[in-house]
C-alpha positions in Angstrom: 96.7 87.8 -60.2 93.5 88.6 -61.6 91.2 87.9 -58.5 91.1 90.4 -55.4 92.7 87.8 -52.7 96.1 88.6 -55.2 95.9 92.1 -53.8 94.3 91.3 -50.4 96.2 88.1 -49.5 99.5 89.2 -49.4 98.1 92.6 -47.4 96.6 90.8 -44.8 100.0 89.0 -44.5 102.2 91.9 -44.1 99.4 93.3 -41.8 99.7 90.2 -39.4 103.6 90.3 -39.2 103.3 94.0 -38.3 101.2 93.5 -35.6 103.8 91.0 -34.5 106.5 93.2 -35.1 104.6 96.2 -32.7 104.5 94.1 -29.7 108.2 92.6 -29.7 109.6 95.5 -30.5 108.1 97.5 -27.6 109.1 94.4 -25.2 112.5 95.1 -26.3 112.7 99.2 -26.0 111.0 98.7 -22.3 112.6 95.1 -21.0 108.7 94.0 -19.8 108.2 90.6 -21.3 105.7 89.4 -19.2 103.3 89.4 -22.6 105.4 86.8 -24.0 104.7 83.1 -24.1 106.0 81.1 -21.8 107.5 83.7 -19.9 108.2 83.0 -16.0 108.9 86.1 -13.5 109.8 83.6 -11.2 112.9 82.4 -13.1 116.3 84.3 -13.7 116.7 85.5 -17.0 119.7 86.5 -18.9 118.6 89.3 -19.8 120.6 90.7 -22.9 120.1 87.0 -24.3 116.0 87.3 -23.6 116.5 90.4 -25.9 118.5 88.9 -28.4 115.9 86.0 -28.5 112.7 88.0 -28.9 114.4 90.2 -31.7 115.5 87.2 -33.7 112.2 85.7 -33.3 110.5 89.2 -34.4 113.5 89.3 -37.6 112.5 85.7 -38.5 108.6 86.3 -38.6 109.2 89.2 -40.9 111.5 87.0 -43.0 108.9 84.5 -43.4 106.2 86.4 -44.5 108.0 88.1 -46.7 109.2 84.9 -48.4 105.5 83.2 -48.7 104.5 86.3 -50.4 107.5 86.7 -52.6 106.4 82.8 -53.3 102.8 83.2 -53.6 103.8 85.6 -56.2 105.8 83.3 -58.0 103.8 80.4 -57.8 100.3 82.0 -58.4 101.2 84.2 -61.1 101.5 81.7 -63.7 98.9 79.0 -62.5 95.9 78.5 -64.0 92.7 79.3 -62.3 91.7 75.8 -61.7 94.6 75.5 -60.0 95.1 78.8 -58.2 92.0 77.7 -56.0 94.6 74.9 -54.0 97.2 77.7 -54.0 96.0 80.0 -51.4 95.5 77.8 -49.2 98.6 76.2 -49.5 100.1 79.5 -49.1 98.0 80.0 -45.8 99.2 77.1 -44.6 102.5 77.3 -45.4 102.6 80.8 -44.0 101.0 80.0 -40.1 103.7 76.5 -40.0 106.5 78.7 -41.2 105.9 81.1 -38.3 105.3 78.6 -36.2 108.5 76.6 -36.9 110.4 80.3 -37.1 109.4 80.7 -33.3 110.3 77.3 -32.2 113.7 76.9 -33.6 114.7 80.5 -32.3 113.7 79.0 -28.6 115.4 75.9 -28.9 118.5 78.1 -30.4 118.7 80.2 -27.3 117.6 78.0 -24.7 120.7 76.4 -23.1 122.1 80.2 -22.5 118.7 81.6 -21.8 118.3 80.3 -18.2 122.6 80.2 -16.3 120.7 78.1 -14.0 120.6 74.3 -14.8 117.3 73.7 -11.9 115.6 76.6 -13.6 116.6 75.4 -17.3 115.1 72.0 -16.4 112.2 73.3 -15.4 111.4 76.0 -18.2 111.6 72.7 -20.3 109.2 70.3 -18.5 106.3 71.8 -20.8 108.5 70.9 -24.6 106.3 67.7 -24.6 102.9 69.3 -24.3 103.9 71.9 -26.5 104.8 69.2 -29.1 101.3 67.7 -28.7 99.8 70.4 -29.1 101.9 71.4 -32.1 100.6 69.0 -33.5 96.7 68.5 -32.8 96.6 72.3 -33.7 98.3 71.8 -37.4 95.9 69.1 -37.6 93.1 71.4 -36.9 93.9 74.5 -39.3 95.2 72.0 -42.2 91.4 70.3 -41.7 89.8 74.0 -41.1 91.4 75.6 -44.6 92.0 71.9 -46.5 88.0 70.5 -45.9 86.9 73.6 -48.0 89.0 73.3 -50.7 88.9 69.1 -50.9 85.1 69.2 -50.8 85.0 72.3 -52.5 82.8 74.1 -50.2 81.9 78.0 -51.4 83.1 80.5 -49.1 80.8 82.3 -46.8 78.1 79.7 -47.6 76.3 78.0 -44.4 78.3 74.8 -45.6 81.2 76.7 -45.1 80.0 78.2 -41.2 78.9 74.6 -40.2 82.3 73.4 -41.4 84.8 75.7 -39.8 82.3 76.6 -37.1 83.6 73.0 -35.5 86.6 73.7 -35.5 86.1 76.3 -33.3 85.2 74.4 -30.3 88.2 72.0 -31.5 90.8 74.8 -31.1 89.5 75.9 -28.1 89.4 72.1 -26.3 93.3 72.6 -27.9 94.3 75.1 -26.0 92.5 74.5 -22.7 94.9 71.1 -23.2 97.6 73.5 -23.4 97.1 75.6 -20.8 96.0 73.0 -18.4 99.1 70.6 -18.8 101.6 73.4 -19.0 100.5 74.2 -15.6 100.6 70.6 -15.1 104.5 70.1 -15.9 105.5 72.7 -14.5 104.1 71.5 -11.0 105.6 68.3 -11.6 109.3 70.0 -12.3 108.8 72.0 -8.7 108.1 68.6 -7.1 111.4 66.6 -9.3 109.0 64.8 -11.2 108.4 63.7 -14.8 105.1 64.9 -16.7 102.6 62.7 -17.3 99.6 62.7 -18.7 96.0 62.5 -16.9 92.3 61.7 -17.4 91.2 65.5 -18.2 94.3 65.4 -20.6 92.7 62.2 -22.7 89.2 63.6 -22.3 90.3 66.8 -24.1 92.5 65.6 -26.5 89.3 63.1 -27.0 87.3 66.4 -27.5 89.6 67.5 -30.2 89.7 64.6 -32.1 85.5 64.3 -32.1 85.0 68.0 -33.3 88.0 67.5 -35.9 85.5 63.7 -37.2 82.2 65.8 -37.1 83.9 68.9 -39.0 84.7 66.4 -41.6 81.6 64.8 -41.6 80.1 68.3 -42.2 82.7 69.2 -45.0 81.0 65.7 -46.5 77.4 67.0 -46.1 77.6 70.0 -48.0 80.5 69.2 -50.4 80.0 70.9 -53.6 77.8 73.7 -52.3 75.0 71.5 -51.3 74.0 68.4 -48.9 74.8 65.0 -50.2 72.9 62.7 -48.0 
C-alpha cells in the first residue's frame, strides 16, 4: 500500500489476536479460568458450556481480525493517499469495536445455560448495566483518542500528539476504576436482593472521564495542524 503501516498494520493485528488466542486456549487445555473476565469461583459453572464459551469467543476474535484486514486491504488499496490518512484509523477503530461486540454477543449467547442456577444467573448479571456504561464511555474515549488526531490533523509522535492522547490516559484509567468499583458494587447489591444503583464516587468518576475527554479536545484544538492556534 505504498506506506509501511500497509505492512505493519495488519501485523500488529494478527499479532494481537494471537496473543488472545495463547491465553484462551491454554484456559481451555487446563479448565483454570480464573484469568478470565468476569469470572466468579464462587458461582457453579457448567463446565463443558464455560469451554464452549471461551472457544467461540477465541474463534470469533480470530474471525474479526482477519476480516478488518482482509477489508483494510480492500478498502486501502485503491484509495488515494489523501484519503488513506482517515482509513487507518477507521480500520483501528473498527477492529477494537468488532472485538469488543465479538465478546459480548458470545456472553449474552451462552449466558442463560452458562449458570443452571437461576439465584446465581441473576446475580452474574447485576454488573450488564455498568458494563454497558462503560462500554460506552470507553468507545467514547478511543474514538476521541485515534479520531482528534486525524480531525485536527495532528502529526504523529509530535508533542501535540503526547499532550493529546496523553489525556486520555488519565480518562481511561478514571474508566476503569468506574468499572471495577461498581462491578463490585452490583454484585454486593445482588447478594443483599437488591437493584444497582448508582453513587456519588460513580458520578465523580464518570465526571472525571468526561473533563479529561473536554481538555483532550481542547488540546487536539491547540496544536491542530502541527502547531498551537491560540
Amino acid at each position: 500500500m505504498d506506506k509501511p503501516a500497509g505492512v505493519w498494520l495488519p501485523a500488529i493485528l494478527l499479532l494481537c489476536d494471537g496473543s488472545v488466542y495463547l491465553p484462551l486456549e491454554a484456559m481451555v487445555r487446563s479448565g483454570d479460568f480464573t484469568l478470565l473476565a468476569g469470572f466468579d469461583r464462587r458461582l457453579h459453572y457448567h463446565r463443558p458450556t464455560l469451554i464452549r464459551m471461551v472457544q467461540m469467543i477465541d474463534l470469533t476474535i480470530q474471525l474479526n481480525g482477519l476480516a478488518w484486514v482482509l477489508i483494510g486491504f480492500l478498502l486501502c488499496l485503491p484509495m488515494p493517499a489523501e484519503t488513506r490518512q482517515w482509513g487507518f484509523p477507521v480500520l483501528l477503530i473498527g477492529y477494537i469495536l468488532g472485538m469488543l461486540a465479538s465478546i459480548f454477543m458470545v456472553n449474552f449467547k451462552y449466558s442463560a445455560s452458562l449458570l443452571p442456577d437461576e439465584g446465581e444467573r441473576r446475580r452474574s448479571q447485576a454488573s450488564l448495566l455498568v458494563l454497558a456504561i462503560w462500554g460506552v464511555v470507553f468507545c467514547i474515549q478511543l474514538g476521541l483518542c485515534i479520531g482528534l488526531m486525524v480531525v485536527y490533523r495532528i502529526p504523529n509522535n509530535t508533542p501535540g500528539a503526547l499532550v493529546q492522547m496523553g489525556w486520555g490516559m488519565p480518562g481511561m484509567i478514571l474508566s476503569f476504576a468506574l468499572l471495577f468499583r461498581e462491578m463490585h458494587r452490583a454484585d454486593k447489591a445482588a447478594q443483599a436482593g437488591e437493584h444497582w444503583r448508582p453513587g456519588r464516587a460513580f458520578w465523580l468518576l464518570l465526571a472525571g472521564c468526561i473533563f479529561c475527554a473536554a481538555v483532550q479536545w481542547g488540546a487536539a484544538v491547540a496544536y491542530a495542524d502541527g502547531g498551537i492556534l491560540r
